[in-house]
C-alpha positions in Angstrom: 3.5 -2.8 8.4 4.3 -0.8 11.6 5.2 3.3 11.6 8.9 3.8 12.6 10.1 7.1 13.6 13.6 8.3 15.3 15.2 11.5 15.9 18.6 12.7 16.7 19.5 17.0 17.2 19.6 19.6 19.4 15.7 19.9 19.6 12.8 18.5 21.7 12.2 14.8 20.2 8.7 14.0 22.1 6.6 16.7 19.5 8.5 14.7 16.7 7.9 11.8 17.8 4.1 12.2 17.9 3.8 13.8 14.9 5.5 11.7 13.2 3.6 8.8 14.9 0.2 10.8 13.6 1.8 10.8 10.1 2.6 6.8 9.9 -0.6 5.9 12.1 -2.2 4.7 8.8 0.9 2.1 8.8 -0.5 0.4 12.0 -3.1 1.4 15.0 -2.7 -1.6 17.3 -0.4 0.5 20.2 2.3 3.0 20.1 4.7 3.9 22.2 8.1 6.0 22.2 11.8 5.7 23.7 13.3 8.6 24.8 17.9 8.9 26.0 18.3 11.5 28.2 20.5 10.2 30.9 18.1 7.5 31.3 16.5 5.4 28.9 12.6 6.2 29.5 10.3 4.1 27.6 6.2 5.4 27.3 3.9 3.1 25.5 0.3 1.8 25.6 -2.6 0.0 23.4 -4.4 1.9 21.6 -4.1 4.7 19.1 -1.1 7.6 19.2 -3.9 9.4 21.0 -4.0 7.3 23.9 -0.4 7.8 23.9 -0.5 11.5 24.5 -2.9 10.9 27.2 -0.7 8.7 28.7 1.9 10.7 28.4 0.7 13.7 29.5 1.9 15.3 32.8 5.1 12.4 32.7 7.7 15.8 31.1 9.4 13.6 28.2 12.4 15.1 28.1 14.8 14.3 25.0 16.8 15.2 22.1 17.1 11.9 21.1 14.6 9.3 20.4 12.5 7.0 18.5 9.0 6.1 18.4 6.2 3.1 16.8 2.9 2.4 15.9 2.2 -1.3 15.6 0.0 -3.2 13.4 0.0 -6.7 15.3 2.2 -10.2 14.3 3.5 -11.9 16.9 1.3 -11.5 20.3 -2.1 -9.4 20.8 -2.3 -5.8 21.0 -1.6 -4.9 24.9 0.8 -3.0 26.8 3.0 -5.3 26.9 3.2 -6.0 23.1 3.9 -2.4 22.2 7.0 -1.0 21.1 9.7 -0.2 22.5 11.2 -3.3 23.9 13.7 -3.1 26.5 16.4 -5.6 27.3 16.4 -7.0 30.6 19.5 -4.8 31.2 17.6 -1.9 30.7 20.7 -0.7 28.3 18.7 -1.1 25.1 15.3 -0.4 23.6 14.7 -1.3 20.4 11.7 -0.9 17.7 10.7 -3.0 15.0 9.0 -3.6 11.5 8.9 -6.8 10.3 9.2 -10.3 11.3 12.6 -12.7 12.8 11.4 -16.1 11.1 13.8 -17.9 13.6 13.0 -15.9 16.9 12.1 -19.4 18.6 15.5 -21.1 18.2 16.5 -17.4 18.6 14.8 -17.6 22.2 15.1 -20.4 23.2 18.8 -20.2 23.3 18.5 -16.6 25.6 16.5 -18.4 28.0 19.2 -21.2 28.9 21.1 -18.4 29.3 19.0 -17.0 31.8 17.0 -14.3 30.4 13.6 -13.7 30.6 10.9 -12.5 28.1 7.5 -10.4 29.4 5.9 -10.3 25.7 5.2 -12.4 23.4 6.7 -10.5 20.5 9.8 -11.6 18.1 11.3 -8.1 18.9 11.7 -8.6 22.1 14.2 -11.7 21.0 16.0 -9.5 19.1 16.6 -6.6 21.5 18.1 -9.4 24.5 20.0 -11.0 21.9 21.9 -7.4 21.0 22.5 -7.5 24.9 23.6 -10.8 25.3 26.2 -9.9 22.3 26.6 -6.3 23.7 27.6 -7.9 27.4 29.3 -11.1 26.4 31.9 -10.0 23.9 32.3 -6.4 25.1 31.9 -4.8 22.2 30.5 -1.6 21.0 26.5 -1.5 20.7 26.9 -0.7 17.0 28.9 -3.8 16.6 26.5 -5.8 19.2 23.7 -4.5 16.3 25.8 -5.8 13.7 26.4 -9.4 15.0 22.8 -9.9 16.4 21.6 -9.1 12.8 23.9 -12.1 11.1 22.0 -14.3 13.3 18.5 -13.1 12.2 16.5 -14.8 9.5 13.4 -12.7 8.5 12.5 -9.0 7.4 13.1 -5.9 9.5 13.1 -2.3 10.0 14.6 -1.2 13.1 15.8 1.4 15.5 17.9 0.9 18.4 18.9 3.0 21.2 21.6 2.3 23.8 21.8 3.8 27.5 25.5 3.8 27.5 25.9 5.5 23.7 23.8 8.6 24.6 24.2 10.5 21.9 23.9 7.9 19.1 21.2 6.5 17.4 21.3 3.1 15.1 18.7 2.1 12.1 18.8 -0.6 9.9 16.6 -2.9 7.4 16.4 -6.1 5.3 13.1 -6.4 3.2 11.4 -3.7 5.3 11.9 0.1 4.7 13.9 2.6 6.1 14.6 6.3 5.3 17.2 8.4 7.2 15.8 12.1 6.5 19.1 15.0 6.8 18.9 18.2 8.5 21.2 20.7 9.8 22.5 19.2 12.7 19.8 16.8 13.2 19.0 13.6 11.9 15.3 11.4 11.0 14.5 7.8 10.6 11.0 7.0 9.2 9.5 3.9 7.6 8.7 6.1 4.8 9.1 9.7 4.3 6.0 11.5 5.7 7.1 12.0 8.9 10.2 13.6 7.4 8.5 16.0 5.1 8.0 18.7 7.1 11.9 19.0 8.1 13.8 18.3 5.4 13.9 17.0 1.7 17.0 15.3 1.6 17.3 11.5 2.5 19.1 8.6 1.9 17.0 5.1 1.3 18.7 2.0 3.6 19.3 -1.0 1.2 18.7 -4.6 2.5 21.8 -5.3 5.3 22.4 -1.9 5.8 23.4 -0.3 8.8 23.1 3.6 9.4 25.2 4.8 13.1 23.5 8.4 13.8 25.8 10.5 15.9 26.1 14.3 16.5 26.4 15.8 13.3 27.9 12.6 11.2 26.1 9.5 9.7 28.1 6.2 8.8 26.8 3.6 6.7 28.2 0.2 6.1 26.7 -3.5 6.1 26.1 -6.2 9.0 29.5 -7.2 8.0 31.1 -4.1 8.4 31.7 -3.0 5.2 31.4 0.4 4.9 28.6 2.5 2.2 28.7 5.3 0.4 25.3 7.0 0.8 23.5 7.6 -1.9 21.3 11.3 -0.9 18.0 11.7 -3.2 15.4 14.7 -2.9 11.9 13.9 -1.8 9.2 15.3 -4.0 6.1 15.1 -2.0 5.0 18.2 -0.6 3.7 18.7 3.0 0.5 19.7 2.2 -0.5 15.8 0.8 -0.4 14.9 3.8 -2.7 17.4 5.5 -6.8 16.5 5.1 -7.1 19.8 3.0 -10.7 20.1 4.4 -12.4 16.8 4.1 -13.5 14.8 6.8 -11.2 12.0 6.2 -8.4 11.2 3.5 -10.1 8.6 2.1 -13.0 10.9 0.9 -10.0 13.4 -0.1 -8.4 10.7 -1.9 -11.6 9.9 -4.1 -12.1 13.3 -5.0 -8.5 13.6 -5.9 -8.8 11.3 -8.6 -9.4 13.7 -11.6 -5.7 15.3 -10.6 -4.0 12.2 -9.5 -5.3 10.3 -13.1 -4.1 13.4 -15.5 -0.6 13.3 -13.5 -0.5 10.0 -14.3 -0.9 10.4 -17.9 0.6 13.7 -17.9 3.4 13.7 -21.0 3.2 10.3 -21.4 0.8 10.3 -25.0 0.8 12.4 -27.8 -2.9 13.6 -28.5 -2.1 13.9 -31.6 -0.1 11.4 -33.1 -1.8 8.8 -29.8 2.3 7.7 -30.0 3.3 6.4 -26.3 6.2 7.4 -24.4 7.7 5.6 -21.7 10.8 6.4 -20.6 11.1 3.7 -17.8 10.2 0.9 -20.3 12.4 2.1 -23.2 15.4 0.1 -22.2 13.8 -2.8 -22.5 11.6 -2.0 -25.4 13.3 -5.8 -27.0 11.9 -7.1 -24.3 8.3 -6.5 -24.1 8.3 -5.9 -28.2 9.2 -10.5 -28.0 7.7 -11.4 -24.8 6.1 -14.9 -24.6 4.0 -13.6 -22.2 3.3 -11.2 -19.2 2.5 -11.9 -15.8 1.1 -9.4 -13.4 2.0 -10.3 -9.7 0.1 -8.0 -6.8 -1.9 -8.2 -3.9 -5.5 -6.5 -3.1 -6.9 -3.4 -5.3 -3.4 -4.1 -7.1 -4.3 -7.4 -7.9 -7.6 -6.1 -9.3 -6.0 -3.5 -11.5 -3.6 -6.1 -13.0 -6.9 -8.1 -14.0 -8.3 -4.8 -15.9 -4.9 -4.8 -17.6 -5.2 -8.2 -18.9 -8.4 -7.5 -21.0 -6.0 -4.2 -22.0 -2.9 -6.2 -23.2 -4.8 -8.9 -24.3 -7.4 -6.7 -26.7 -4.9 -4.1 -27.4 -1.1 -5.9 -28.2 -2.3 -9.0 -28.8 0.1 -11.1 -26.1 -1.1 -14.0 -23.5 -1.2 -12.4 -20.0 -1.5 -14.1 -16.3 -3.0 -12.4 -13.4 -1.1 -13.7 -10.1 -1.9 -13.2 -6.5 1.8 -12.6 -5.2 0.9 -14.0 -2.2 0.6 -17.2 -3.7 3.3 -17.2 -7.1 6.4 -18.1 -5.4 4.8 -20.8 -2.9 3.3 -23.2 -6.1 6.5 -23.8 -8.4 5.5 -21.4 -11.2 6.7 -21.6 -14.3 8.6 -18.6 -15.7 10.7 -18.5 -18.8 13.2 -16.6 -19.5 11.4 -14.3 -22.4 8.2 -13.5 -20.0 7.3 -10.0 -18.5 6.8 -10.2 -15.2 5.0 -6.6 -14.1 4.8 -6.3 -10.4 2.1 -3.6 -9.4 2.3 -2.0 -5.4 1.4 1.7 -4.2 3.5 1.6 -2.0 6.5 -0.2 -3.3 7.2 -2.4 -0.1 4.6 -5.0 0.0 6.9 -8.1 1.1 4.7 -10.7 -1.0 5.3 -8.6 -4.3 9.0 -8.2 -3.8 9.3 -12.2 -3.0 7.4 -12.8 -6.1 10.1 -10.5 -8.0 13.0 -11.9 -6.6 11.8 -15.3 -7.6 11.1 -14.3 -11.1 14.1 -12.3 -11.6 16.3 -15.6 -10.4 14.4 -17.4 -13.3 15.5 -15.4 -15.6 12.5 -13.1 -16.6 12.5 -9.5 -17.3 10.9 -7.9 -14.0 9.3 -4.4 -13.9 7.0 -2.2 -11.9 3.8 0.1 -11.3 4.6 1.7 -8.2 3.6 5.3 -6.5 6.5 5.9 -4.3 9.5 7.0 -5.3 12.9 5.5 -3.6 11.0 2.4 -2.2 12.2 -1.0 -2.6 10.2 -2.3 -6.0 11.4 0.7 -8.5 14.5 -0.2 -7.0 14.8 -3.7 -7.8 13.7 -4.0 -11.3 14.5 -4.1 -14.5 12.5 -1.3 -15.9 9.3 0.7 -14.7 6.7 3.4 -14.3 5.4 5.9 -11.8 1.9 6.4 -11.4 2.1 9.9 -9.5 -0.7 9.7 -7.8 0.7 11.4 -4.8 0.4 10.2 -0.8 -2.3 8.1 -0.3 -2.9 8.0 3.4 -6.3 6.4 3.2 -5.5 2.2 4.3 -8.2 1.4 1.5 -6.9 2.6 -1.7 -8.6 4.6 -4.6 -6.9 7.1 -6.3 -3.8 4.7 -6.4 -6.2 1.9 -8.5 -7.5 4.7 -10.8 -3.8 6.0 -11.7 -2.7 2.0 -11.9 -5.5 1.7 -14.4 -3.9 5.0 -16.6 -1.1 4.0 -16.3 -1.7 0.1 -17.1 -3.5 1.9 -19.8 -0.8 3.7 -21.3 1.5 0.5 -21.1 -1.0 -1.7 -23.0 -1.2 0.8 -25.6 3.1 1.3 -25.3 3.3 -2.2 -26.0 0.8 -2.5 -29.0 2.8 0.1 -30.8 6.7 -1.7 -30.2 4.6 -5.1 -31.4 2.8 -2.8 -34.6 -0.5 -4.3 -33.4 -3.0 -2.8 -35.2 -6.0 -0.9 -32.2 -8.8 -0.1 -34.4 -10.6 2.5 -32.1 -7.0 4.1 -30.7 -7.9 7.6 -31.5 -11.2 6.9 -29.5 -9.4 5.6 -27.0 -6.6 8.0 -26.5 -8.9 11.1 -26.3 -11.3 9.6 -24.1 -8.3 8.7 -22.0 -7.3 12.6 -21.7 -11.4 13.5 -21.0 -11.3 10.7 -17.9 -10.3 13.0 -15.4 -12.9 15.6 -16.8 -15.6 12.6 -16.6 -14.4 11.9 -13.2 -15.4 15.4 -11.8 -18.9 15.3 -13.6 -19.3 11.7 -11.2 -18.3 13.2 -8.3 -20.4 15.7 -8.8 -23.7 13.2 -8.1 -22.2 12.7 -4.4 -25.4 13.9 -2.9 -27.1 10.9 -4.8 -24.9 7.9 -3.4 -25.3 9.6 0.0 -29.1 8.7 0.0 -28.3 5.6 -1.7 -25.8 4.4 1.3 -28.8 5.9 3.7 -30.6 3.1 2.2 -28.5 0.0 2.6 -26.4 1.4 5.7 -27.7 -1.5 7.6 -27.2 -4.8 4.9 -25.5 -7.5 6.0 -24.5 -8.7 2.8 -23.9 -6.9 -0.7 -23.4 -8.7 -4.4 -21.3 -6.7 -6.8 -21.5 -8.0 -9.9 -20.3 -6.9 -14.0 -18.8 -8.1 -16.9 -15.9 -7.8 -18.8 -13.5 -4.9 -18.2 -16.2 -4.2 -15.6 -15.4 -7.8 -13.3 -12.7 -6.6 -11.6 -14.3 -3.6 -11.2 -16.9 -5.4 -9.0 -14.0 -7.4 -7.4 -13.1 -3.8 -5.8 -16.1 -2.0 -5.3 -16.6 -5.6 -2.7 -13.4 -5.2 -1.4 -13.8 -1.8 -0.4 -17.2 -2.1 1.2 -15.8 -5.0 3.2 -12.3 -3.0 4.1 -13.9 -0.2 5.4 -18.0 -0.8 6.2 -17.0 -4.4 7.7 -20.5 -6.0 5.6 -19.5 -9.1 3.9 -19.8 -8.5 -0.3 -18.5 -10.8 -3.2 -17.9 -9.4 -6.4 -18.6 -12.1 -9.3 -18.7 -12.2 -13.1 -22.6 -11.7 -14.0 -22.6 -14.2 -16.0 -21.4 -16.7 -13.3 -24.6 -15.5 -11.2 -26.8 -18.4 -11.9 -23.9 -21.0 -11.0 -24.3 -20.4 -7.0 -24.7 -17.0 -6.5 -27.9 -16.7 -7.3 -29.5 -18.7 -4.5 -28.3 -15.8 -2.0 -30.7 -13.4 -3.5 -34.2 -12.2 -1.9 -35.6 -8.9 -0.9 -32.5 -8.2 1.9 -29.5 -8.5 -0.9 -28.3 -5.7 -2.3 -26.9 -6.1 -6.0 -24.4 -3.6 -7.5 -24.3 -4.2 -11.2 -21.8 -2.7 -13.5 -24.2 -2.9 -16.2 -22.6 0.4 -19.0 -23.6 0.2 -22.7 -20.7 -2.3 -23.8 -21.1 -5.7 -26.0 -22.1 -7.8 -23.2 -24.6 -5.2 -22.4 -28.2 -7.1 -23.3 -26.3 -10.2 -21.0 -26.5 -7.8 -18.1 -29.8 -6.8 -18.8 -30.9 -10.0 -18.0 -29.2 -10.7 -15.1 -30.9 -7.8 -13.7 -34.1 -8.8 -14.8 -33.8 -12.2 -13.3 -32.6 -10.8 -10.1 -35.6 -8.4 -10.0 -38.1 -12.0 -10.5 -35.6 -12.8 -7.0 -36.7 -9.3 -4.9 -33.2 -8.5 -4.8 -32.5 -4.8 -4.7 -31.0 -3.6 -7.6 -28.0 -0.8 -7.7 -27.0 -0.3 -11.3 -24.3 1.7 -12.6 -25.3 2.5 -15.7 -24.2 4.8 -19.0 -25.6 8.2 -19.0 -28.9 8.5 -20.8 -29.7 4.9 -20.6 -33.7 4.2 -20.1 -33.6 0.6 -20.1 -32.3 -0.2 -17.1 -33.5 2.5 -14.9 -36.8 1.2 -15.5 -35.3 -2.2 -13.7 -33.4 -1.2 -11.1 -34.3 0.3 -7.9 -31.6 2.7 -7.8 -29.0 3.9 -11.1 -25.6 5.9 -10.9 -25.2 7.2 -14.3 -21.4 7.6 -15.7 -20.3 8.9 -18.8 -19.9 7.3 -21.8 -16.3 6.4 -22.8 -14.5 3.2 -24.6 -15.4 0.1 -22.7 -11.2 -0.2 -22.3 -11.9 2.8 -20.3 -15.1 2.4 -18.5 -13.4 0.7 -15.4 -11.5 4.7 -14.8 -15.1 5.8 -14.4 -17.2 3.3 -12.7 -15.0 2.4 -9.8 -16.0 5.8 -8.5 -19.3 5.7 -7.4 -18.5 2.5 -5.8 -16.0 3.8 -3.8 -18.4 6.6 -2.5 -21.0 4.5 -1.7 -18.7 2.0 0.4 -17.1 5.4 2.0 -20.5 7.1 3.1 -21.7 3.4 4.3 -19.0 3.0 6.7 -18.9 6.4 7.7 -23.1 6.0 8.5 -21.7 2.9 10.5 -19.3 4.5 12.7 -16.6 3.0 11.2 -13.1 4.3 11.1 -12.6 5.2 7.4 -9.2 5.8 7.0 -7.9 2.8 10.1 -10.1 0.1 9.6 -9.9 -2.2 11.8 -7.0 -4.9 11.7 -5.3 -3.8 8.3 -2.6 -1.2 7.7 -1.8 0.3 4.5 1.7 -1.0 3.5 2.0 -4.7 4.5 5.7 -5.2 4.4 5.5 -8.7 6.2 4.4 -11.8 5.2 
């Protein structure tokens, strides 16, 4: 959940340090602060944004070729001062920063404090820093080893980096259920919770694995376990490209991010169907092609917009390959004794590939005995790597805490798996060609949307000020007004429900009167007439009617108060196109609010703890 960053080399670490801080802010915004070993140990941090760091900062001379820094998104103890990474030791011989939670840090601290030290926060890190000193000053040993031991005591997740006053030129990372990436340069090495702060420097890394410790010294880098074992590092190439991570123009990624869509949707599909033949290729899945060809059953496990793209790809499997599937919150799967057998498909679906509920919720199926793969836009992190099978979505970096183009390119891709899965099974898709070209015209559909921007502007002018907002559709268009809610609440902070229509008149209903705002996902599909009438008898209500509609339809925009026309596609397909405006108008609300688009408040983007 926090932004880790660390540097070791011969050049000035405070400027890396920040920008790398910039780079991760989207990973937490609660405080940040830096540690710099010189021939002091000088720690700088401060609530507030990496901003308000430099501010503070400023005029202090960092001075450094060593050093780490951390922007926090809040788990133990408030945002303040004191909260903020680095912790010190009461020795003032280490500093430590961390991502990630110690599960026992009470019995952990209560334990220190009959020993006689004393705690200032109220943060589990801190715990963990005096218990490396406690180990460091009791038994005499080296700080690495101190590291070591004080990590076969922890129970928990983390990512962290440590620096040691009397070890000055020698910095130590290491993670269990929480990511860490050392980047190599020439003479220099980098340490990152993910690789964007890395980018810039060098493409080379090497991806920590759970109770792995990496010792950074001048020009080496050892890697062995918390039991001192030593690893062989595995070095891999990084192929994002700094300018993903640059705003290219637009105000704010988020807005970038939407109107990256038709490119991050054709990469996704991008030589994975024949338009000819409409045969599927999967080269991640083709191992276990026995697999899904017999599965009883598959179960999607994923959290948030993920969540709602594995319920569009239930209506896909179902429809298209004929199979029972389960939509699970991962959140929840592990905690209420599933039942998994040992033929079932579990698909775990995460952008980022480190959210700690989805990788619980593999572990625990994989121990059952089901095949486990996954949807996942980063390479290298830690759900490709623990599967059984998978596929890249290639959407690129999505910087943006709300996500968009990563739920349109898990859409394709869930797409292209549904239809991947049909064909192993010989199910029989009676509108497949229909489908698989108007899968290859989406991204070209995409741009003629975005092109009615101007439009939603004037319709977010409108409804800036709501309080509440209804999204509702049917069908393969349900989930779709599951997200557009959850978007307008992420970033606009105006409490929205999204709801089947159908389920309107069972509760909903009685909300409605000339203040609610309705979205309906009402396109030309079979449960189009249905919708019609929801509409109508939310018109009888004074509700204020949005409709997203099917270009050329008359009908409705006779009805509704305000219509966002889409192009017409395959209803499988529908839910590519019609999540776009939605995510424009909740983007230009927010941004009419003063809202922070791109850091809304309390949530990060990769939520790696529990």
């Amino acid at each position: 959940m926090c932004g880790i960053v660390g540097y070791i080399g011969y050049r000035d670490a405070y400027p890396i340090l920040v920008n790398g801080l910039k780079r991760l802010e989207y990973r937490g915004y609660d405080s940040a602060g830096i540690a710099l070993l010189n021939k002091n140990l000088d720690v700088y941090k401060i609530k507030g944004k990496v901003n308000d760091l430099e501010e503070f900062v400023e005029g202090k001379k960092p001075v450094g070729t060593i050093g780490m820094g951390h922007t926090r998104w809040a788990t133990h103890g408030v945002p303040n001062n004191i909260n903020a990474h680095p912790h010190m030791s009461s020795s003032k011989n280490f500093a430590l920063i961390h991502n990630g939670i110690i599960e026992n840090y009470a019995s952990l601290k209560k334990g220190l404090l009959a020993r006689g030290y004393e705690f200032h926060s109220d943060t589990d890190t801190e715990v963990l820093v005096q218990l490396i000193d406690w180990i460091y000053t009791q038994n005499h040993v080296s700080s690495e080893e101190a590291v070591r031991l004080a990590l076969q005591e922890v129970v928990g997740a983390y990512g962290i980096v440590v620096l040691c006053k009397n070890e000055p030129r020698q910095i130590i990372a290491a993670r269990k259920g929480s990511p860490i990436v050392i980047g190599i340069g020439k003479d220099e090495y980098f340490v990152a919770s993910d690789a964007t702060p890395i980018i810039e420097f060098t493409k080379e890394v090497i991806y920590l694995n759970d109770d792995e410790v990496a010792i950074l010294n001048d020009g080496e880098i050892v890697i062995k376990d918390i039991y001192n074992l030593g690893k062989t590092p595995h070095i891999e190439t990084l192929e994002m490209e700094l300018e993903a991570l640059e705003k290219g123009g637009f105000e704010h990624f988020m807005l970038k991010e939407i109107f990256e869509q038709p490119r991050s949707i054709m990469d996704s599909i991008r030589g994975r169907i024949d338009p000819v033949s409409g045969q599927v290729k999967l080269g991640g899945l083709s191992q276990i092609s026995e697999q899904l060809k017999n599965a009883r059953r598959l179960i999607f496990i994923a959290c948030g917009t993920s969540w709602h793209a594995g319920l569009v790809g239930e209506y896909l499997l179902e429809e298209f390959a004929r199979i029972p599937v389960e939509v699970e919150y991962a959140s929840e799967f592990r905690y209420r004794k599933p039942i998994i057998y040992s033929d079932d498909v579990v698909i775990a679906i995460s952008q980022s590939g480190e959210t700690a509920d989805t990788l619980a919720a593999m572990k625990l199926a994989k121990e059952s005995g089901a095949t486990v793969i996954a949807i996942c836009n980063v390479v290298g992190s830690s759900i490709p790597r623990n599967n059984d099978g998978g596929v890249y979505t290639h959407a690129g970096p999505e910087i943006g805490v709300a996500s968009t183009k990563a739920f349109t390119a898990q859409v394709s891709v869930i797409t292209l798996m549904a239809l991947y899965i049909a064909q192993l099974k010989g199910s029989k898709i009676g509108n497949k060609r229909e489908i698989v070209e108007g899968l290859m015209n989406i991204p070209r559909k995409v741009e003629k949307i975005l092109e009615v921007n101007d439009k939603i502007i004037a319709i977010a002018e409108t409804f800036k000020n709501a309080t509440n907002f209804l999204y509702l559709g049917r069908g393969y268009n349900f989930p779709v007004a599951l997200e557009g809610a959850l978007k307008l609440k992420e970033i606009s902070y105006i409490h929205a429900e999204g709801y089947p229509a159908a389920e309107m008149k069972h509760g909903p209903i009685a909300l409605i009167d000339e203040n609610m705002p309705v979205v309906f996902i009402a396109t030309k599909d079979s449960t189009y007439e249905k919708v019609v009438s929801n509409i109508q008898e939310v018109v009888a209500r004074k509700g204020r009617v949005i409709a997203i509609v099917t270009e050329g339809d008359h009908q409705i925009k006779d009805l509704a108060e305000f219509v966002i026309e889409i192009p017409d596609t395959a209803d499988s397909l529908v839910p590519l196109l019609s999540v776009i405006p939605l995510q424009l108008l909740s983007y230009h609300i927010a941004v009419m609010r003063g809202c922070n688009v791109d850091q809304p408040r309390n949530l990060a983007k990769s939520v790696t703890v529990e």
